[in-house]
N, C-alpha and C positions, 0 to 999 in steps of 0.2 A: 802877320802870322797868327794863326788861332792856336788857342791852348788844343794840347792832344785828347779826343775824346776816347773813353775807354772802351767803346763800343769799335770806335776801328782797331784798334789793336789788339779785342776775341777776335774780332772777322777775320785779323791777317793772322793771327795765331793757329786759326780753326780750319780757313783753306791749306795753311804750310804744312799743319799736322797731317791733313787728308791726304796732301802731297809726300810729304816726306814717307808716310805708312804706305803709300803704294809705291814708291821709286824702294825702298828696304824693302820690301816685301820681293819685290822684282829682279831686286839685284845685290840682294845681301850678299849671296853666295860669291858673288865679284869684288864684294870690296874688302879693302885693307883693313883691320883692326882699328876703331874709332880712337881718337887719340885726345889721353889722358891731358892734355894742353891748352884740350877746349873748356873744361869746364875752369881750371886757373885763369886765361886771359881775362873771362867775361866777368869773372871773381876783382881781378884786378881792376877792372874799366867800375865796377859797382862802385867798388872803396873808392875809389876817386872822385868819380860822382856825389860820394855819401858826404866825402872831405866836404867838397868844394860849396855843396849847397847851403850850409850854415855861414859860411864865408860871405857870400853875394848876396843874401839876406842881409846881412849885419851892414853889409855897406850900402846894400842901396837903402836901408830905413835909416841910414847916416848915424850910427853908433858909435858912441864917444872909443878912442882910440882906435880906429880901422879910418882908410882911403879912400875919398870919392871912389866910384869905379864909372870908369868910360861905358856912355851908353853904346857903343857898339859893340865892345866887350860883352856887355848885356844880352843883346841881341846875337852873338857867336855863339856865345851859352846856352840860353833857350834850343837854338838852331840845332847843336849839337846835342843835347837832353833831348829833341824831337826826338833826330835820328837813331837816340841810341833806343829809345822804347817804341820806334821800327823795329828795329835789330832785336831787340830784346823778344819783343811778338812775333817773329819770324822764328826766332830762337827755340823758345818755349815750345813754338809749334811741332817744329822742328826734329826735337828731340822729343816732343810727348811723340810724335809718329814713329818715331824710330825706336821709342823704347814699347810703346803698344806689339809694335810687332816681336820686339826681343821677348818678351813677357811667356809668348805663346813657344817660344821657340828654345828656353834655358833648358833644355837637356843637353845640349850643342857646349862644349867647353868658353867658346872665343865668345858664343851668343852672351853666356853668364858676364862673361869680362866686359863686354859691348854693352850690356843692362846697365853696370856701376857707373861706366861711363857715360850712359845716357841719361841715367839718374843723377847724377852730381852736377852733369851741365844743362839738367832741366831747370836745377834747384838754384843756380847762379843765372841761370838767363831772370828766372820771376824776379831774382834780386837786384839782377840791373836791371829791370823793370818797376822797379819800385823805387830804385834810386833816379833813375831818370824822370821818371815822373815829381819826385821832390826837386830835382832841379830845377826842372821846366818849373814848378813851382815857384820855387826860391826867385825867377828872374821875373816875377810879377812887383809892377811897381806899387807901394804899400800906397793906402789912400793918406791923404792929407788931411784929416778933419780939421785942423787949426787952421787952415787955410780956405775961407769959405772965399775969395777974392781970386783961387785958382782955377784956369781954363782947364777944362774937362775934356781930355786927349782924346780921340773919337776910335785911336789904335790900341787904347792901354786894354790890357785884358782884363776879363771881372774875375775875380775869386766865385 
């Protein structure tokens, strides 16, 4: 697995946004009230990301008082930090489209309402975005310099 580059997650931010601004645009008038729920979960999924990544750091540079951790724990971690800064660039997109278009449209009462909330989960997606990416961070394995006698994993990723 390669570390996430930040150039695919504008492209998939930037196609979602173009998408999302024309599916709102199309069919605002059709849908339900955007629900105040979404920018909380993705707020939640950050914090926890934000928790976990100082943690998995500390043990895998084997930190006096913290637990080996299982390398496939390791690789669940990363795996999952991928996904979520997919998620996150979909997200972002997502909501920059749907609030572009709220933007133009806040004379509209529910438009106004529909803006906060596209605003607060645009503002929590860039954060699980920035959390996920320190994850995926955090599960790179730290070099060894005291160890010149160590084989050089052909998988590890570089910083």
């Amino acid at each position: 697995m390669r570390p996430t580059r930040p150039g695919d997650l504008a492209t998939t931010a930037v196609v979602a946004a173009l998408a999302a601004w024309l599916l709102v645009r199309r069919f605002y008038g059709d849908l339900p009230p955007l629900p105040y729920t979404a920018a909380f979960t993705t707020f939640l999924l950050a914090a926890a990301e934000l928790f976990l990544a100082p943690s998995v750091t500390a043990r895998l540079a084997g930190q006096p008082r913290t637990k080996p951790i299982m390398p496939i724990a390791v690789a669940r971690i990363a795996a999952f930090a991928k996904a979520s800064s997919q998620l996150a660039a979909l997200a972002t997109g997502a909501w920059l489209g749907a609030g572009v278009h709220l933007l133009r449209n806040t004379d509209l009462r529910q438009a106004r309402a529909d803006l906060v909330v596209a605003a607060a989960s645009l503002l929590t997606a860039i954060l699980l975005g920035v959390a996920a990416l320190r994850l995926e961070r955090a599960c790179r394995i730290p070099d060894a310099p005291d160890r010149p006698d160590a084989p050089d994993c052909p998988n590890r990723a570089r910083a």
